[in-house]
N, CA, C and O atoms as CSV, one atom per row, in Angstrom:
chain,resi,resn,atom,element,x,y,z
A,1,UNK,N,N,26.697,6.739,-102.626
A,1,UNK,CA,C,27.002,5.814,-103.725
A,1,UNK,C,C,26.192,4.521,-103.591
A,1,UNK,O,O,25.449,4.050,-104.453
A,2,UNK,N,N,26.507,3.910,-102.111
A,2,UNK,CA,C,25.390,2.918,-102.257
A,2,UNK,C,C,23.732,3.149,-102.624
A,2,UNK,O,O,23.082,2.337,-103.283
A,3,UNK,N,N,23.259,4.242,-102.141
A,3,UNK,CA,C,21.763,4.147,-102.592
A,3,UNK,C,C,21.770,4.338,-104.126
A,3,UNK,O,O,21.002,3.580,-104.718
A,4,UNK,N,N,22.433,5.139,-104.837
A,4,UNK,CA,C,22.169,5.038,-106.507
A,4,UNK,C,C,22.274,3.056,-106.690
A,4,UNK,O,O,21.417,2.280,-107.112
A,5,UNK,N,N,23.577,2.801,-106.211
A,5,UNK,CA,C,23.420,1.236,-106.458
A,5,UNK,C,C,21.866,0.432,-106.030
A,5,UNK,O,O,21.276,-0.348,-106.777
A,6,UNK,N,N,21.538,0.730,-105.039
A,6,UNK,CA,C,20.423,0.126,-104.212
A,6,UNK,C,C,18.858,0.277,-105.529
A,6,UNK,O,O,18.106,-0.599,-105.958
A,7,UNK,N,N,18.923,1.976,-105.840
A,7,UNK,CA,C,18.470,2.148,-106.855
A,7,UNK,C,C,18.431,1.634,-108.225
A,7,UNK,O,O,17.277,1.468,-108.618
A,8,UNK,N,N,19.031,1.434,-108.783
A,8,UNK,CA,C,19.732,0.852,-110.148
A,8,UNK,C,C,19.105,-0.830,-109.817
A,8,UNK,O,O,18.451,-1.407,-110.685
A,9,UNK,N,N,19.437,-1.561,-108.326
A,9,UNK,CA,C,19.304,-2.373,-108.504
A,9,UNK,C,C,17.680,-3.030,-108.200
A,9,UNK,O,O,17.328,-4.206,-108.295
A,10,UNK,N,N,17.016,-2.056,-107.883
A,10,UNK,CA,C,15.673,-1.885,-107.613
A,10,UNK,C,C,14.730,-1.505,-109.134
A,10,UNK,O,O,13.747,-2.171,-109.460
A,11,UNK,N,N,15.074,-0.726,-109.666
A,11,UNK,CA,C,15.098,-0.300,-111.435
A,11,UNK,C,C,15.093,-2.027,-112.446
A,11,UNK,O,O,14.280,-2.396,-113.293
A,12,UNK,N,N,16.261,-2.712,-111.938
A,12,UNK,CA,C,16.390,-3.784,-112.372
A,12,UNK,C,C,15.419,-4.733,-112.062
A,12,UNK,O,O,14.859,-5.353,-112.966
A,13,UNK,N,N,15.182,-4.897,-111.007
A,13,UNK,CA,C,14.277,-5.568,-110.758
A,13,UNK,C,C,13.103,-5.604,-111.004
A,13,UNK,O,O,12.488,-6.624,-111.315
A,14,UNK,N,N,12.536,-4.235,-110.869
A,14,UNK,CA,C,11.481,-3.852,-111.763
A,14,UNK,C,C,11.358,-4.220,-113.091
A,14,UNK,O,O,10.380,-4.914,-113.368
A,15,UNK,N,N,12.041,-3.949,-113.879
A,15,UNK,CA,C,12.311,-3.868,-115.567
A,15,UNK,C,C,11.823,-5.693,-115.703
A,15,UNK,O,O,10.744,-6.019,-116.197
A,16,UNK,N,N,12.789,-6.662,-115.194
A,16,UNK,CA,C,12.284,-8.083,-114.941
A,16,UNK,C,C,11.547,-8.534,-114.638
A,16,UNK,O,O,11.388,-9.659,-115.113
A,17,UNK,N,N,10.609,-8.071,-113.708
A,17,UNK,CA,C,9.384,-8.426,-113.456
A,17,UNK,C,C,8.467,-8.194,-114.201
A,17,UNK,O,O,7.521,-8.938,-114.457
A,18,UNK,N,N,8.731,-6.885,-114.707
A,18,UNK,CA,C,7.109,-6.383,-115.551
A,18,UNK,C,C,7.393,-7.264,-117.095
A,18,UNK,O,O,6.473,-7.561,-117.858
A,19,UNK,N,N,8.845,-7.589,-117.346
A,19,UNK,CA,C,9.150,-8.490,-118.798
A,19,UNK,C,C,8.480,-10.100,-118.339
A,19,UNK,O,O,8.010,-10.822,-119.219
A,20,UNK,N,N,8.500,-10.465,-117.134
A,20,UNK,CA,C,8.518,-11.748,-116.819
A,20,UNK,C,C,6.424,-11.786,-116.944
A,20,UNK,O,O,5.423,-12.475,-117.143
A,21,UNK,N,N,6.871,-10.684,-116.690
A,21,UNK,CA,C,4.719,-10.922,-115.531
A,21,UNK,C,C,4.211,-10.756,-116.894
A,21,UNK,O,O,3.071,-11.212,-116.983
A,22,UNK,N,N,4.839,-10.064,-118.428
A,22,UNK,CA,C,3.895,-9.767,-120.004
A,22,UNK,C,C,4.127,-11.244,-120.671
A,22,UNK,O,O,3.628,-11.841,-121.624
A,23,UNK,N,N,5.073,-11.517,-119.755
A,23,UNK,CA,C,5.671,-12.702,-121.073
A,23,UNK,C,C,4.406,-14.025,-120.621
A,23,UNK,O,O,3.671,-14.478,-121.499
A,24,UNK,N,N,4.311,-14.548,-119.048
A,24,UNK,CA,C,3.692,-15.328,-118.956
A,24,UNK,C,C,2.511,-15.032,-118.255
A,24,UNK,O,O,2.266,-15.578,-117.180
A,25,UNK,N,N,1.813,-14.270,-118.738
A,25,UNK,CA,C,0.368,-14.262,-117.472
A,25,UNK,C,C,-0.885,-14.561,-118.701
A,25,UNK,O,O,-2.047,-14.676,-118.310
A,26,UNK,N,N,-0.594,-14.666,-120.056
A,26,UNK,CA,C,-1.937,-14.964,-121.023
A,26,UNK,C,C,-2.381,-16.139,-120.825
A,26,UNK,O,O,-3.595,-16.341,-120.795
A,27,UNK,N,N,-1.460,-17.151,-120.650
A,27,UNK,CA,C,-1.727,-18.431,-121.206
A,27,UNK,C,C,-1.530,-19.330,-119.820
A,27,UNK,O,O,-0.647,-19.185,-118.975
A,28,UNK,N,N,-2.293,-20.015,-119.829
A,28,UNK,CA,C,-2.986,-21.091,-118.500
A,28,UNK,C,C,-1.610,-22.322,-118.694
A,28,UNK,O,O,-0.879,-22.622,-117.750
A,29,UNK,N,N,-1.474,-22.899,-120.060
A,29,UNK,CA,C,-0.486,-23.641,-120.251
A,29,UNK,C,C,1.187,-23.494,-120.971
A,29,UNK,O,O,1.998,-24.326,-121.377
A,30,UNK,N,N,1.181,-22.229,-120.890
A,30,UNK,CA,C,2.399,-21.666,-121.585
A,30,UNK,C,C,2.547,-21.473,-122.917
A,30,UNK,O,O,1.590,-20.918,-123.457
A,31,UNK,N,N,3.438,-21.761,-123.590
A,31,UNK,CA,C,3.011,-21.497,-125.266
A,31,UNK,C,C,2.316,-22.561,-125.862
A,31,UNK,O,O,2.032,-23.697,-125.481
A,32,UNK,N,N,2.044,-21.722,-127.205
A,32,UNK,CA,C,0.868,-22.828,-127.713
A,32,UNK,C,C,1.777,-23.683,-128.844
A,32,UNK,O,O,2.559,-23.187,-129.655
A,33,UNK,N,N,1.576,-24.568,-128.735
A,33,UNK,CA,C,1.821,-25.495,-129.423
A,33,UNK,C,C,1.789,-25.146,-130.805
A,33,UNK,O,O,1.092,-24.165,-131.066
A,34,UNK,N,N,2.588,-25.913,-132.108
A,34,UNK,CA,C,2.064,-25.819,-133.519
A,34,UNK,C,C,2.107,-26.729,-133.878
A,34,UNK,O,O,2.962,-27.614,-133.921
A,35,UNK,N,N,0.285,-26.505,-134.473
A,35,UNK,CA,C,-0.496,-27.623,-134.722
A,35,UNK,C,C,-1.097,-27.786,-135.982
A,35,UNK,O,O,-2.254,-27.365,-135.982
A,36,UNK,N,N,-0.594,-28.403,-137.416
A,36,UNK,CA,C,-0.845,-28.566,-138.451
A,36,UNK,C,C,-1.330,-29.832,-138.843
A,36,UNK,O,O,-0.717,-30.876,-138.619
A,37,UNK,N,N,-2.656,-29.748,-139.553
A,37,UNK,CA,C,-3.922,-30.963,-139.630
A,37,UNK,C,C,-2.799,-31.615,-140.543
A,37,UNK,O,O,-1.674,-31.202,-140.822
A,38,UNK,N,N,-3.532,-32.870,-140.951
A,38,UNK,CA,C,-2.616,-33.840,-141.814
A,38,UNK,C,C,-3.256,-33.681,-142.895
A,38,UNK,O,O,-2.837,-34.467,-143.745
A,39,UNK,N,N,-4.567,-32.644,-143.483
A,39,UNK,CA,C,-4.703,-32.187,-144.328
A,39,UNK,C,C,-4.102,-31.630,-145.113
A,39,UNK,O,O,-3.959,-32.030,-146.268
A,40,UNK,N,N,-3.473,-30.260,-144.503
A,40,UNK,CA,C,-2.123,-29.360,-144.857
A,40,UNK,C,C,-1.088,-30.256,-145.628
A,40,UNK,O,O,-0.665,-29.731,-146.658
A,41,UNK,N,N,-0.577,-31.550,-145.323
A,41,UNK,CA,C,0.576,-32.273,-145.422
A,41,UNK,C,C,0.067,-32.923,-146.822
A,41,UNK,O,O,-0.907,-33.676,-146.828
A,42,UNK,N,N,0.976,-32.500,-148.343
A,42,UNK,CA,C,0.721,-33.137,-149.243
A,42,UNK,C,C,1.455,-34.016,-149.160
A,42,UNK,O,O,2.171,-33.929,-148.163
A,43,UNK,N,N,1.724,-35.366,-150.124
A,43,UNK,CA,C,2.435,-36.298,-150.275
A,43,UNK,C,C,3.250,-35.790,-151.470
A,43,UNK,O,O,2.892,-34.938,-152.283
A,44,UNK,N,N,4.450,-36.488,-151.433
A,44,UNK,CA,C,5.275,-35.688,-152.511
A,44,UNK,C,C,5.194,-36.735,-153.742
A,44,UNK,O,O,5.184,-37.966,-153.712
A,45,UNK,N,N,5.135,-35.739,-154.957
A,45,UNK,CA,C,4.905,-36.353,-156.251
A,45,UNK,C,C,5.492,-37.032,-156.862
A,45,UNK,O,O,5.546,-36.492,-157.968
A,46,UNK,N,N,6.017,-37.937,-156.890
A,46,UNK,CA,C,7.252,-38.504,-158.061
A,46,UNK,C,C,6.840,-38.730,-159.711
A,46,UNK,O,O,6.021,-39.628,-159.906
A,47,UNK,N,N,7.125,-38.307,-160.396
A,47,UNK,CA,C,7.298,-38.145,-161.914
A,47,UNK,C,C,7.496,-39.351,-162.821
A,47,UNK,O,O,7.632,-39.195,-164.035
């Protein structure tokens, strides 16, 4: 019984790592920022 546990908890660990190691290994500074010019930004119209 303990080795299925030992297993399972080895499985787990696995599963977390390989989610952890896709999630952060692209990017040098973590996520990217959002970054919209002040072009994009109209002024609003009044009537």
């Amino acid at each position: 019984m303990s080795l299925l546990l030992l297993e399972a908890l080895g499985a787990l660990l696995l599963l977390v790592f390989i989610v952890w190691w896709t999630m952060f290994s692209g990017r040098k500074n973590g996520e990217l920022k959002d970054h919209t010019p002040e072009e994009d930004k109209k002024p609003s119209e009044k009537p």
